[in-house]
C-alpha positions in Angstrom: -33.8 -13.6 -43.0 -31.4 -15.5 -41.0 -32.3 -19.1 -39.3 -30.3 -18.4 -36.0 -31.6 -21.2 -34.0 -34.7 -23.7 -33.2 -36.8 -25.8 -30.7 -38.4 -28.7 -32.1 -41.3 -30.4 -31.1 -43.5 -33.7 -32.3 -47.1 -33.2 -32.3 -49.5 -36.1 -30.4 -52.5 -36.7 -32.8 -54.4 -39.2 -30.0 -57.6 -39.4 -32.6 -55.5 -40.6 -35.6 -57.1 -37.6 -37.7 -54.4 -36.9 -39.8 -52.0 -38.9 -41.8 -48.2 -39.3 -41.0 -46.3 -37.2 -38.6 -46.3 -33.5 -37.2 -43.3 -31.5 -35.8 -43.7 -27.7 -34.2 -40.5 -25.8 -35.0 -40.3 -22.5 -33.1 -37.1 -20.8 -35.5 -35.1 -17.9 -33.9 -35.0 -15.7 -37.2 -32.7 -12.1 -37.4 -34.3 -10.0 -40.1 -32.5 -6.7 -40.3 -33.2 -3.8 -39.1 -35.6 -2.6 -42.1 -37.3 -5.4 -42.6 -41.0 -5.1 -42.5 -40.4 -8.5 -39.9 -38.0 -6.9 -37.4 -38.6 -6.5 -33.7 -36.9 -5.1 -31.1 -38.6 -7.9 -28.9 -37.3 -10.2 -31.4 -39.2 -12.3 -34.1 -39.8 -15.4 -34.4 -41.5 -18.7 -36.8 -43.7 -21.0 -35.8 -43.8 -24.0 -38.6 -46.2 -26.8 -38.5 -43.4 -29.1 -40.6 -45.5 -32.5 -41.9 -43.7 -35.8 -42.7 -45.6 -38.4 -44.3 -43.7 -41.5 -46.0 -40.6 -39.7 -48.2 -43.1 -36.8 -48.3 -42.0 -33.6 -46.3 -43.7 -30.2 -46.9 -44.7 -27.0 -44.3 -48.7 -27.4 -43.2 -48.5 -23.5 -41.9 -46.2 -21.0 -40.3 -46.7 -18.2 -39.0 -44.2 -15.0 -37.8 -44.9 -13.9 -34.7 -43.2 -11.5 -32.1 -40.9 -13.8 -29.5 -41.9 -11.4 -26.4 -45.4 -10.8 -26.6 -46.4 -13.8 -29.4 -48.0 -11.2 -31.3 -48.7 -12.9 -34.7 -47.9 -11.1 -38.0 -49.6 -10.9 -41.0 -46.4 -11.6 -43.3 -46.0 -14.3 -45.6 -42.6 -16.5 -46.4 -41.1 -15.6 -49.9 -40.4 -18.2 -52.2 -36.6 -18.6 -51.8 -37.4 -17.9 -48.0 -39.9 -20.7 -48.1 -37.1 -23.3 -49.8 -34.5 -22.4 -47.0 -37.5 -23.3 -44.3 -38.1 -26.0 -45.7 -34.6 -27.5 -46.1 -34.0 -26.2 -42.4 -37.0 -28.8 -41.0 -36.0 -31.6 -42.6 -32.5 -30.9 -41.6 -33.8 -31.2 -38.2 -37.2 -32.8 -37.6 -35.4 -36.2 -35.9 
């Protein structure tokens, strides 16, 4: 899996509910072509990427199919997980 590009968004929370910040990163992701994950339509991530104090860490993701938004069922392996991770706070500001 291959982060190929991004849109980045921060989250309102107008209640206050939740502590620190959110960010919504919609990653472009190429996953070859026999990859459980691939797509002709293309694949995507959605990660919910939390930032509170020095603290970063992913809330949820989810793969999902860039055309149609189909979600799938697939989670991030470890290393996978790591290089997300990185990615976000790369580019959360």
């Amino acid at each position: 899996m291959e982060i190929t590009g991004h849109t980045v968004e921060f989250l309102e929370d107008p209640f206050g509910l939740l502590a620190g910040e959110r960010y919504e990163f919609l990653l472009d992701i190429a996953v070859d072509e026999d990859d459980e994950l691939y797509s002709e339509l293309g694949t995507g991530l959605k990660v919910i990427f939390s930032v509170e104090g020095n603290e970063h860490k992913i809330a949820q993701y989810n793969f999902f199919e860039k055309s149609s938004g189909k979600v799938f069922d697939f989670a991030l392996e470890e290393d996978e997980e790591e290089m997300v991770l990185k990615y976000c706070i790369e580019h959360f500001e």
